[in-house]
C-alpha positions as CSV (number, residue, x, y, z in Angstrom):
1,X,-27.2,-106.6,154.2
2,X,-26.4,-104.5,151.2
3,X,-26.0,-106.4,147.7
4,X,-23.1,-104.2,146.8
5,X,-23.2,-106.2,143.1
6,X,-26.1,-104.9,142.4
7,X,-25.6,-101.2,143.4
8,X,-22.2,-101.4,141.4
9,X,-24.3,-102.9,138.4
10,X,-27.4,-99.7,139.2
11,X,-24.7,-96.9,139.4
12,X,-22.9,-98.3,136.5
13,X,-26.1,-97.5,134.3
14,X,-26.4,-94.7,135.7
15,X,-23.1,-93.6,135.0
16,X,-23.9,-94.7,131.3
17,X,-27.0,-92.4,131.3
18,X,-25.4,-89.4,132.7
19,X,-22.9,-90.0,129.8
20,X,-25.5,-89.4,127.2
21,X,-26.6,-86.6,128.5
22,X,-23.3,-84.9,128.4
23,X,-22.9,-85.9,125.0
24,X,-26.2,-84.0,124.1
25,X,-25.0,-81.3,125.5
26,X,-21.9,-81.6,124.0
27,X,-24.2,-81.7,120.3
28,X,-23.2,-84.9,119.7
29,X,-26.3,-87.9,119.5
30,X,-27.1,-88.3,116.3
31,X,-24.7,-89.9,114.4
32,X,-26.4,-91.2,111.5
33,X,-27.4,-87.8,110.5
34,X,-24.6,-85.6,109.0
35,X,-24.8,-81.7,109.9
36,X,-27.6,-83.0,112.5
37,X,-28.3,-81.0,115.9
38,X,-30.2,-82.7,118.3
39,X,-33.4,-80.2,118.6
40,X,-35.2,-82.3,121.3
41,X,-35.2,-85.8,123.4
42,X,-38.4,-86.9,125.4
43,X,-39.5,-89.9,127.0
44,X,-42.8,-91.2,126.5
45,X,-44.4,-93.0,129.8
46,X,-46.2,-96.3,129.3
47,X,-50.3,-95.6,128.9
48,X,-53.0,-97.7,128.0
49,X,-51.8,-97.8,124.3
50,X,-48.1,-98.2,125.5
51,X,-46.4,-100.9,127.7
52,X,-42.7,-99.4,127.1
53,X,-41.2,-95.9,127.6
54,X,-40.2,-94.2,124.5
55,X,-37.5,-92.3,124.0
56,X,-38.6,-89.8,120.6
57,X,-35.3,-87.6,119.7
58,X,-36.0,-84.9,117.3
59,X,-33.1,-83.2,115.5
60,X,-32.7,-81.0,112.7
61,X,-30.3,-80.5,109.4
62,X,-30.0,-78.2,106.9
63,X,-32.1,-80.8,104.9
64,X,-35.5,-80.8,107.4
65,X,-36.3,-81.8,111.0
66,X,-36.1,-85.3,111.7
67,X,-36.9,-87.8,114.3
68,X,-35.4,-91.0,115.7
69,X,-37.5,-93.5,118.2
70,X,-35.9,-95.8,121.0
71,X,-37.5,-97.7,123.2
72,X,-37.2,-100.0,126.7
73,X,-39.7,-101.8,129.6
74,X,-38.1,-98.5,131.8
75,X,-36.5,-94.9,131.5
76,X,-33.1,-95.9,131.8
77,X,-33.5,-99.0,129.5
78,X,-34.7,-97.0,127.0
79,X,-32.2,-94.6,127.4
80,X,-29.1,-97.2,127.4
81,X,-31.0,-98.6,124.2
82,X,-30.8,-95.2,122.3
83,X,-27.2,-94.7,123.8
84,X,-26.0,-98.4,122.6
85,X,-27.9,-98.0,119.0
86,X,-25.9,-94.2,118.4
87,X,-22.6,-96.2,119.8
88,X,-23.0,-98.3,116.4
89,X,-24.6,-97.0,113.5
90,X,-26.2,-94.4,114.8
91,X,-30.6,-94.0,115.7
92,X,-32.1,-94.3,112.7
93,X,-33.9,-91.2,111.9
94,X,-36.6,-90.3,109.5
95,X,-38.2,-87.2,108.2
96,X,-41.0,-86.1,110.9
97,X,-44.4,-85.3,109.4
98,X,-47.1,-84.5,111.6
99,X,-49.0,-87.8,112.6
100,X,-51.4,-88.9,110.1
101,X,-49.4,-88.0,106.8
């Protein structure tokens, strides 16, 4: 037997996700950073050095490039995490230097 709860729950968050999305493409998703553009969103996999996915979004302003971090135990987690923190203040961003500086 189905558990139709649960599939409403599933395609819910789903729903949620495909919202961002639009919303990227719409150049909204980063909130906290006036005159920002979005520039770039991955997710990062869990490794040996990682247990949780990350979501890194990269965005730029007249000002520099910056980038924001998320992060959940899966892809759409961590997606709903970045979508839930840029519902409220925004992803906090920071300027992005190449790793080491």
């Amino acid at each position: 037997m189905r558990q139709v709860t649960n599939e409403q729950k599933w395609v819910k968050r789903l729903e949620k996700v495909g919202a961002l999305f639009e919303a990227l493409g719409a150049g909204r998703g980063c909130k906290s950073l006036p005159e920002g553009t979005i520039t770039e969103v991955r997710l990062l996999m869990p490794s040996e050095r990682r247990a949780d996915v990350l979501v890194v979004v990269k965005a730029s302003t007249p000002a520099g490039k910056f980038v924001g971090f998320a992060g959940g135990p899966d892809p759409v987690t961590a997606i709903l995490i970045y979508r839930k923190k840029e519902a409220g203040s925004g992803l906090k961003f920071r300027e992005e230097r190449p790793y080491g500086e």
